[in-house]
Each structure stands twice: as structure tokens, then as C-alpha cells.
N, C-alpha and C positions, 0 to 999 in steps of 0.2 A: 380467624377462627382457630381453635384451636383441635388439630386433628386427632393426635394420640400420646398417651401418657406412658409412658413407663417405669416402672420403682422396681428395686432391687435392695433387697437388705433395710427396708424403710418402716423404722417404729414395730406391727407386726405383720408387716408385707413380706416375704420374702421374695420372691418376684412376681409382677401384674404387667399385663398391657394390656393398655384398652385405646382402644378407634372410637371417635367421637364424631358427629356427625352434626348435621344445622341444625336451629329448631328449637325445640324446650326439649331438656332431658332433665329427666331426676335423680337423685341415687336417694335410695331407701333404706333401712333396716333397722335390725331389732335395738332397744336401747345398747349401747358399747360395744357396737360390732365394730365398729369404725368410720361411722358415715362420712367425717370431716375429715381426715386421714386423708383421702384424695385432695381435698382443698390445700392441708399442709403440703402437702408435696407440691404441689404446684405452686405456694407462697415462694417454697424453697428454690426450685425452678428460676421465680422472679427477681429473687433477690433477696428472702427476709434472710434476717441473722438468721446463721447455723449453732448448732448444736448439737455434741459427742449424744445427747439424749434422743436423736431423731435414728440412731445408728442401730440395727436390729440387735439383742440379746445373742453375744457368741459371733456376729459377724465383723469384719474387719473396718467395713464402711457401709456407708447409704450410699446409692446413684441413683439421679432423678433425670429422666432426660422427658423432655414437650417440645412436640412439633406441631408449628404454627403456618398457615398461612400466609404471607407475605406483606403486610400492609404497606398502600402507596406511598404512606407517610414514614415510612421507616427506611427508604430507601436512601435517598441521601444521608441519612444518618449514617448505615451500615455502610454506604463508600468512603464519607469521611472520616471512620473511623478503622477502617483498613479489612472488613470482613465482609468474603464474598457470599453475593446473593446465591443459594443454589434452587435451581428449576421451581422460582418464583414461593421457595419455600422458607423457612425459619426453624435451624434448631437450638436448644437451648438443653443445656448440659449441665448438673452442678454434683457434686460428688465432696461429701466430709465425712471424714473417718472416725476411729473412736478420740483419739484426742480429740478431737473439732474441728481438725484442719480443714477448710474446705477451697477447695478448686472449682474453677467454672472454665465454661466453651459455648462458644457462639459461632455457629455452623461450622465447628471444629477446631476454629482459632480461642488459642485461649484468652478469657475474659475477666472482667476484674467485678466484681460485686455491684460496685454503683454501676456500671454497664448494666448490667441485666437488671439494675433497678430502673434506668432509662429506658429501656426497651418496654418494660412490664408496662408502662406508662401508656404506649402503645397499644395494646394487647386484651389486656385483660382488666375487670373495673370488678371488685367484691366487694359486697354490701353483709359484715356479720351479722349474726344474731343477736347483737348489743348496740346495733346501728342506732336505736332511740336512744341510747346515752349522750352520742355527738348533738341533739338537737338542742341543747340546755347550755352546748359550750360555746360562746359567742367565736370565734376562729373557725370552730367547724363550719358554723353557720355559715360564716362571710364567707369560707373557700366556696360551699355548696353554691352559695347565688354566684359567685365570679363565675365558675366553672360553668354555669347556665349561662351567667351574660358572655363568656370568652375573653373575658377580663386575664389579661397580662401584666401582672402586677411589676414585673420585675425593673420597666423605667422609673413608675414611682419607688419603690424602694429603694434603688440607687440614688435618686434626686433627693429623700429625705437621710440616706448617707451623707451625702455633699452637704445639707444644709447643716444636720448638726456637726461635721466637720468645719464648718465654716464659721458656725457662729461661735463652736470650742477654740476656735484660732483668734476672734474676735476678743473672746471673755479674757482670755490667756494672755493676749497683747494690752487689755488695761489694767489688767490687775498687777501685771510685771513692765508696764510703762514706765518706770523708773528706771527701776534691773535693766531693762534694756536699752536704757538711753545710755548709763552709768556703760555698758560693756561695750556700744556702742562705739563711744569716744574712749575706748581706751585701746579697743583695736584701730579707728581713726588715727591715733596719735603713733600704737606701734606702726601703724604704716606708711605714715608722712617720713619716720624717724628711716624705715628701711629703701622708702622711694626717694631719698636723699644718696643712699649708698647706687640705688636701678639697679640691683644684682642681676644678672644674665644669666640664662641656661647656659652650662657651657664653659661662660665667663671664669671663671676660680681657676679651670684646669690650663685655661689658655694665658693668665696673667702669669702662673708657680712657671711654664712653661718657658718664657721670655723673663722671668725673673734669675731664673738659672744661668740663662745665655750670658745674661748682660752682666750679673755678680759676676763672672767668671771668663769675661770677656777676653782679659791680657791674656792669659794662659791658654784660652782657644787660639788665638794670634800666634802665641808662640808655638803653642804644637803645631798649629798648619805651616807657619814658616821653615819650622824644624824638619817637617816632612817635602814640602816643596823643594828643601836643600836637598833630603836622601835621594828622591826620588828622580832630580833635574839640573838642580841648581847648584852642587855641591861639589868639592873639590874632585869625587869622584860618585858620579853620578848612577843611580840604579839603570836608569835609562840605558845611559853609554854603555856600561858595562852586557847589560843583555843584546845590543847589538856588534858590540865585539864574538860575542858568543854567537851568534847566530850567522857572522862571519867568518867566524873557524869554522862550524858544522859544513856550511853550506860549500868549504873549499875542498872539503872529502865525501861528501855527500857521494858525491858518484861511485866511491867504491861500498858502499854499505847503504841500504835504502831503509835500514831502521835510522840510522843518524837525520835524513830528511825530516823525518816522523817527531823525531826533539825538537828541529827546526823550527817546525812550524809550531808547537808547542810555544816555544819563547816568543815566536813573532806576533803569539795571540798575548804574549806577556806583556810583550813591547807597546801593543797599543793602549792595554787595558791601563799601563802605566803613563801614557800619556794622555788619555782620558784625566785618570787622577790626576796630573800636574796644571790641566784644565780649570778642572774645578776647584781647585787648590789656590788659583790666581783668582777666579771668579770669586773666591768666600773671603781673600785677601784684604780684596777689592772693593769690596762691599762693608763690611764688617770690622768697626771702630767701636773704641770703651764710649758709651756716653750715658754721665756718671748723672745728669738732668731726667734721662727717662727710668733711672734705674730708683733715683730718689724717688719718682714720682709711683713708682710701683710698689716700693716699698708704704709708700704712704696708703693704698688703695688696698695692698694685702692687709697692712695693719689693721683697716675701716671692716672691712670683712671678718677678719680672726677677733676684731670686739665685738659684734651686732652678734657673731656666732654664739661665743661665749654666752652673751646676755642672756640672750632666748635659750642656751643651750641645747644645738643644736652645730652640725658640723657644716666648717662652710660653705661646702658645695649644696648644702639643703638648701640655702637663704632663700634660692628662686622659685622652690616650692612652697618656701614658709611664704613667699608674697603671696601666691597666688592662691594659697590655702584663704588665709588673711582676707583678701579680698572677697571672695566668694563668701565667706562669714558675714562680712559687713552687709554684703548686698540682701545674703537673707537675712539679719538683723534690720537692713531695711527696710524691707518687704514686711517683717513681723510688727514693726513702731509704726507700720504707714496706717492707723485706725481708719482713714477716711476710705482707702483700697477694701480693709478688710470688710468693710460698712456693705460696701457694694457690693463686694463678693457675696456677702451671707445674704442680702437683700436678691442678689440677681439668684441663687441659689434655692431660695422661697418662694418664688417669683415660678421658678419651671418645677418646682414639687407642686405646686398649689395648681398650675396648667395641666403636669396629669392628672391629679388626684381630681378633677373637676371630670377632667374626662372619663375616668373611672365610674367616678358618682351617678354620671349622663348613661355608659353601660348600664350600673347596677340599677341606676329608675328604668330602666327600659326592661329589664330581667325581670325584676319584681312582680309587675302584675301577671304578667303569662303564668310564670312561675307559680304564684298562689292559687290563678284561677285552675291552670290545670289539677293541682295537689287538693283543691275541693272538690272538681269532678271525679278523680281515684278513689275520693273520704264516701264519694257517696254509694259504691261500689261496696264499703270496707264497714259497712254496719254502723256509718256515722250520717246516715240521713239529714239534710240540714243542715248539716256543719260548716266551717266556712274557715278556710286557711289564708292569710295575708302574709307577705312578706312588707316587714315596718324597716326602713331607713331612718335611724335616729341620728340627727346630726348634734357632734360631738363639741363641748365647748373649748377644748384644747385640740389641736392637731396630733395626729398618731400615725406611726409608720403603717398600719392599712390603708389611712384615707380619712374623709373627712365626717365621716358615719362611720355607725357604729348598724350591725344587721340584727334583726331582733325577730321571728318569727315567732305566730298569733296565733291563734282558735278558737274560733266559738264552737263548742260541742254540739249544741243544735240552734234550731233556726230562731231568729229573734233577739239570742245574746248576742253581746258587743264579744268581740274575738281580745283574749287577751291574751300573755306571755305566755307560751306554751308550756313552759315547768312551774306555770302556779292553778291551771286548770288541768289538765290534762293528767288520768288515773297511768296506774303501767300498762295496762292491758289497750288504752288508745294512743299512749306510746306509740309500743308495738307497729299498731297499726296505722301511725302516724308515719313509725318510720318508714312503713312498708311501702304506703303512700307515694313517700317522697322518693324511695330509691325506685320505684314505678318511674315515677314522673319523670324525675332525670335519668335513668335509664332507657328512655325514648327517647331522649333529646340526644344524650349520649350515639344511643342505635342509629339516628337518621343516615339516609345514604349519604355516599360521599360525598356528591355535588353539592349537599348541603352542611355535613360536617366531613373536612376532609381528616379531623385527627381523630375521630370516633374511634372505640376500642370496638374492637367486634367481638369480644367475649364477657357474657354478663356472670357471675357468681350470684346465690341466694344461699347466704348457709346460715337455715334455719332461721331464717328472720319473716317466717308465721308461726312462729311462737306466739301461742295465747290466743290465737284466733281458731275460730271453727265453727260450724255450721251453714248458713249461706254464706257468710264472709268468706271461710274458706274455697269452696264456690265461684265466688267473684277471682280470690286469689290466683286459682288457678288458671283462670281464664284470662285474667290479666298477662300472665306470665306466660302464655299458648299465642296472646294476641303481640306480646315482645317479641316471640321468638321468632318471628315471622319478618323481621328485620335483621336481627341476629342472633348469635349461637348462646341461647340461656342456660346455664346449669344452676340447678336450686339441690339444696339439701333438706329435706321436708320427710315431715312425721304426718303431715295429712294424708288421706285416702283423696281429698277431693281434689286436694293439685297434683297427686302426682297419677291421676285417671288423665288429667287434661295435658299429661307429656305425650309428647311423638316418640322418646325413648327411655326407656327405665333401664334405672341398673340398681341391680341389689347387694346390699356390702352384707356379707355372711360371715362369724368368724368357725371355724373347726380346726380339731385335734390334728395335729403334725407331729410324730413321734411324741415330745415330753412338751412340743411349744404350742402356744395357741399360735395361729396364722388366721390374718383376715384375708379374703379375696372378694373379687367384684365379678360378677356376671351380668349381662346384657340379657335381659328375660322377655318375654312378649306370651301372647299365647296363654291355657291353662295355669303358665309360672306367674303372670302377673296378676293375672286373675285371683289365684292366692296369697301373693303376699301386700295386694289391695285390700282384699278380704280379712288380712291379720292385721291389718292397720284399722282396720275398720271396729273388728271387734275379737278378733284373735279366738282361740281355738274353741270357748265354748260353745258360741252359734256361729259356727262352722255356713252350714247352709244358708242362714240369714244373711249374712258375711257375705259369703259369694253371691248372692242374689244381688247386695245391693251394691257389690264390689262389678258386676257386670250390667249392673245400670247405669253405671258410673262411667262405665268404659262407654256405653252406646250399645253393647253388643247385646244381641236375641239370650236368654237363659236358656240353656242346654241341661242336661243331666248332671248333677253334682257328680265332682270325680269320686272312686271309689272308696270308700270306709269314710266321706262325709257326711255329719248330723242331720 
């Protein structure tokens, strides 16, 4: 429900709050005071596009802020998306300046646009005053009966994604059945020609590695021998020599205990040098020219530095280009396997056609409730007799809704056969056609929770009793007094007879502010409503008539006309 609105700086609000309460309430006033003005703001609230033209004459920006209620069904959402619940309430914040920029906040945290278009979803359900134009548009139609059956269209939709996904991979693989045999085998062949080479991750750095050693082998030999001699082996050895030295130190050491301190210095020399002469024998040892492995690596780099070349490419990539190669062919294979792709489009048809049936089993079930309730409302709405159907036309091609097409029917009175609704039906049954229907679904909508848990608990009516009046209006009224009793109704209405039948009126007035106009809204009851029931009724020249029949309207006893009335 929605509790209280707030606007600052909005079209010609400069600042409004208003507290809203259960029930039916109306807003009224004179032609271009601003009745819909609350509606927009609260669109804005939800999400609609912004614009620098919603922003007041001379002010920097608009801000709209509505506090809502808390609905059960929005609570997981609000934790999965990171904003906390406060004391079971709901705010909603939106603010665009004169550029257009606009900003949004949801219980404080900021918001991003389709956020508050996902919440509004929730929350709030408006029915305009051109609502009869949707009934002519076959899309409206079908959302209107899903949304009665609970129809969740979004597995079929995706299912008939996959299908013609499937069957465009089917058409594609035989019309280019050749091309892809033709590319097939010719990546087939470069990869037989590079699975001859097996190039190795790795491999290229570790053969240049060992190719160097072994070119170069005598001269390794000889530098290690060369240095085996300096170091050990030699007519005078580094060795010998650092332990003569460390044998003079250590024979004076006693008189100077820096000399010690060198001492041991060289004796970490001496080992470190016989370490070296260690491993010096050990690589000796080991390590001969052999001129067999060295051919043979020469031959292996060369296979590598041609295959590189060809492909153009450097030859440490090779192992990538296989394995790129490879993964190409396999989907090349995947793409020429026609009999795979057969199946897939067929098993893909297969589970579009398993929702969409299910769907259909919904929408027969929707249908008659649907129509029968929408002719009890007609008979309310000055259409006596009349008689509404919801027709299921099944389609001779499949179509991303389903397997029907929706088509709603009318017999204006009793006896005709009910046909298309936009080739019988005047604008003025329209109208009331449409009023009907956002009736009808808007109880279904209203039920309590246990029975719909994602019911929006706030209904909108702006000005969709256009063209009605007399007992119609009447009925109207009481329709929307008998909703409101489920949930929080706001209508916007130029009748005297519905908005008698609210629990709370509010009246949109514009007046003089310095050099601007400003609209405001006041909450009236009492003698105030009494009069501007009575200007709806019949406005200032029978005054008295007015008001008499403006507090027969209400229920209330006729009292004394207030003072200087006709």
C-alpha cells in the first residue's frame, strides 16, 4: 500500500506531502489543475523515463520520494539485491535535474532505474484513460489473460530461442556443407603434417638449450679442464696457495686478533674452492662431444624453424597452433555432423512445444472465468445483455507466444453472437469495456495473499470513466468502493458519482504564488467535499440544486445551504 507521496520542485508542485490511507480514495478538480500530476510523479517514483520537463520553471531539480508498505513478495528480492528492509517499510526515491540527469534510492541505497522498474512490479498496477486502445492490440490482449492465468512465459520463450537457434545451425551446416568439408580437410591435413613434428609445450626452449651445450661441447671441456688445473691441478694451484696463506696467518695470529679474522675469511675460500674442483670433476666426468645427438637436433630444430615459417608463425607458438587446429576441427565437426544437428533442433521443438502446450492448458483454464466475470461487470456498466468471451485462436504457424493467438469478443446485447471487439464495439463501450476489464483483473490482481502471493496492493484509475455517466457512473463508483475493500484504490475521476462512493477525497487546486502558478492537493471531507461534489455535479450556477444532490450522494441528511448559496 502505498502510504505517502512526496514532490518538490515537480512540473507545478513546488513542494506536496500527502499520507494516503486503505480503501477507495479519489483526487478531483477543476479541468487543468493538475489531477494526473500525482500519477506522474509516482510513475517517476517507479521507474518511467525521466525528463529535464518534469523539473519546476526556475528550480534546479525535481525529487520524488513514496513510501510503501513492505510486500512479502519483495523481500527476498530486497536481500538479494543488497538493500535493507527498514521497519517492514519500503522507500523509493528518484531525483532528475534540469539536464535530465536523474538518480534513484531504495531505502537509501542507491538504485539504478530498472531496479525500481522491478519493484513497481510489485507494488503498484495503473490502468489509464486510453486503457481501451490495448484491447484491439493482440500482445496486450495475451499479456492480460497470462497475467489472469499466471502464465510465466519466460521457459517457453527461451525454448523457442534454442529452437530457432538450432534449426539456424542446421540450415547453415547444409547450405555450407561443402565449405566445410573443403576447410575441414585442410585443417585435417595441416594437422597430420604438424602431428608428424608432436611439437611440446616447452619443447623448442629445452632442445635451443641442449643444442648450445652440445655445439659447444670441446670448448666447455676445455674451459672446465683449464680451470680444474687453476684451481687444483695446476703447477701451482689456487688451493695450495690459499692454504699456505692461511698457514702464515694462523702462525702470528696470536699477536693481532684481526689477522685471525682473514684467517678464517680464506678458510671459507678454501672450501668454497674445493667445492669447485668437485664439481669441476663431476662435469668432467660426465660430459663428452657427441657429434650423433647433436646431428639429431639439428635435424629436429630445423623441422620446427620450417613448419614455423610455413604457418608463419614463431616456433615456440607450434604447440599452440596444434592445439588451436584441433579445437577448430572438432567444431568443424560438430558443425558437418547434420544428423547431431537434426536432433538437436528436433529435441529443441520437442520441449518448446511441451511448454507451450502447457501454457495453452493455463490460458483454456483463464478464459472462461475471465470472460464470464468481464460480463457480470458489463452488466453493471450500462451493457445489459451483453456478453464478453475470451476466444483462443490456434495459429497455423508456431510463434514465440505459443501456440494461439488471444482474440477477445462481444455481443452488445442479448441474442447476438459476440464478435471481435474492434469491429463491434462504439468508443463510448470501449470505454466501458475497458473499465470492465481493469475491474475484473483488478480483483483477481487485489485477492489476498494466500491466494495471490504477488498481488500488487495499489490499484491506479486515471480517468478511465471517461464517457460514462449516469447510473453507469453509479455502478462505477461502487465497483471501485466494493475493490477497495481488498486494496488501496486511487482513481482519478471527473464524476460526482464515484468519487461520493470514496472513503477519501483529495482535491488538486491550482493558485497564484508570487508570478508562478503552483498546484497543491488537499484531503477535504466535511462541508469542502460537499462542495466540490456539488461543482462536479453542476458547478456554480445551481449552487443549491448542487449541493442537495451532491449530499444525497454522500448518504448524508441536507442541512442549510452554506452562506451566499443559490
Amino acid at each position: 500500500m502505498l502510504k505517502r507521496l512526496h514532490l518538490r520542485d515537480f512540473v507545478i508542485v513546488d513542494e506536496l506531502d500527502i499520507e494516503l490511507g486503505a480503501g477507495f480514495t479519489v483526487l478531483t478538480g477543476e479541468t487543468g489543475a493538475g489531477k494526473s500530476i500525482l500519477i506522474d510523479a509516482l510513475q517517476l517514483a517507479l521507474g518511467q523515463r525521466a525528463d529535464s520537463a518534469v523539473v519546476r520553471e526556475g528550480a534546479a531539480r525535481t525529487e520524488v520520494t513514496a513510501e510503501f508498505d513492505l510486500p512479502a513478495s519483495l523481500q527476498a528480492w530486497l536481500d538479494e539485491a543488497g538493500f535493507t528492509a527498514e521497519d517492514g517499510g519500503l522507500l523509493l526515491r528518484r531525483t532528475v535535474d534540469a539536464q535530465g540527469k536523474s538518480r534513484a534510492w531504495i531505502n537509501g541505497s542507491t538504485a539504478t532505474v530498472t531496479q525500481l522498474r522491478e519493484v513497481a512490479e510489485h507494488l503498484v498496477d495503473i490502468h489509464g484513460q486510453h486503457a481501451w486502445q490495448s484491447l484491439t492490440r493482440p500482445a496486450a490482449v495475451r499479456a492480460l489473460l497470462d497475467s489472469q492465468a499466471g502464465v510465466d512465459a519466460q521457459p517457453m520463450a527461451a525454448g523457442w530461442q534454442a529452437w530457432r537457434q538450432a534449426l539456424a545451425a542446421l540450415a547453415d551446416a547444409r547450405a555450407r556443407r561443402d565449405t566445410l568439408e573443403r576447410e575441414r580437410e585442410r585443417l585435417a591435413w595441416q594437422l597430420a603434417e604438424l602431428d608428424k613434428l608432436n611439437p611440446a609445450e616447452g619443447e623448442w626452449e629445452q632442445l635451443n638449450g641442449e643444442h648450445q651445450r652440445l655445439a659447444h661441447a670441446q670448448a666447455l671441456l676445455d674451459g672446465s679442464r683449464a680451470a680444474l688445473d687453476a684451481i687444483a691441478e695446476g703447477e701451482q694451484p689456487a688451493d695450495s696457495q690459499v692454504h699456505r696463506a692461511i698457514d702464515a696467518l694462523q702462525a702470528v695470529a696470536d699477536y693481532d686478533p684481526q689477522l685471525r679474522a682473514v684467517a678464517e675469511v680464506l678458510q671459507g675460500a678454501a672450501a668454497q674452492l674445493e667445492d669447485a674442483a668437485h664439481s669441476l670433476h663431476a662435469y668432467l666426468g660426465r660430459s663428452e662431444p657427441d657429434p650423433e645427438r647433436l646431428a639429431d637436433l639439428d635435424t629436429r630444430l630445423g623441422a620446427w624453424i620450417s613448419l614455423a615459417r610455413r604457418y608463419r608463425r614463431s616456433p615456440a607458438e607450434l604447440p599452440a597452433l596444434v592445439q588451436g587446429w584441433r579445437q577448430e576441427l572438432a567444431s568443424l565437426d560438430a558443425a558437418a555432423d547434420l544428423q547431431a544437428l537434426e536432433a538437436r533442433a528436433s529435441a529443441a521443438e520437442a520441449a518448446w512445444r511441451k511448454a507451450a502446450q502447457a501454457i495453452s492448458r493455463q490460458r483454456q483454464r483463464a478464459a472462461g472465468p475471465l470472460g464470464l466475470a468481464v460480463t457480470q461487470a458489463m452488466q453493471q456498466l450500462g451493457m445489459a445483455g451483453g456478453r464478453f468471451e475470451v476466444a483462443l485462436l490456434p495459429q497455423e504457424e508456431p510463434q514465440a507466444h505459443g501456440l494461439e493467438n488471444v482474440e477477445f469478443r462481444v455481443a452488445g446485447h442479448a441474442g447476438s453472437t459476440p464478435r471481435p471487439l474492434a469491429k463491434v464495439a462504439s468508443g463510448g463501450e470501449l470505454s466501458r469495456l475497458a473499465l470492465a476489464i481493469a475491474v475484473t483483473t483488478a480483483q483477481g490482481q487485489a485477492a489476498p495473499a494466500a491466494e495471490a502471493a504477488d498481488a500488487v496492493g495499489t490499484l491506479i484509475f486515471d480517468e478511465i470513466d471517461a464517457g460514462v455517466g449516469g447510473t453507469v457512473a453509479d455502478s462505477v463508483g461502487r465497483l471501485m468502493k466494493q475493490l477497495g475493500r481488498s486494496c488501496q484504490v486511487l482513481a482519478v475521476t471527473h464524476l460526482a458519482q464515484v468519487a461520493a462512493c470514496a472513503d477519501g477525497h483529495l482535491l488538486v487546486a491550482k493558485a497564484k504564488k508570487g508570478r508562478q502558478t503552483v498546484s497543491d492537493v488537499q484531503a477535504v471531507s466535511g462541508e469542502t467535499r460537499v462542495a466540490e461534489i456539488a461543482r462536479m455535479l453542476g458547478g456554480e450556477r445551481l449552487a443549491g440544486t448542487s449541493r442537495a444532490h451532491a449530499l444525497a450522494l454522500l448518504g448524508a441528511p441536507e442541512g442549510p445551504p452554506p452562506r451566499g448559496a443559490a
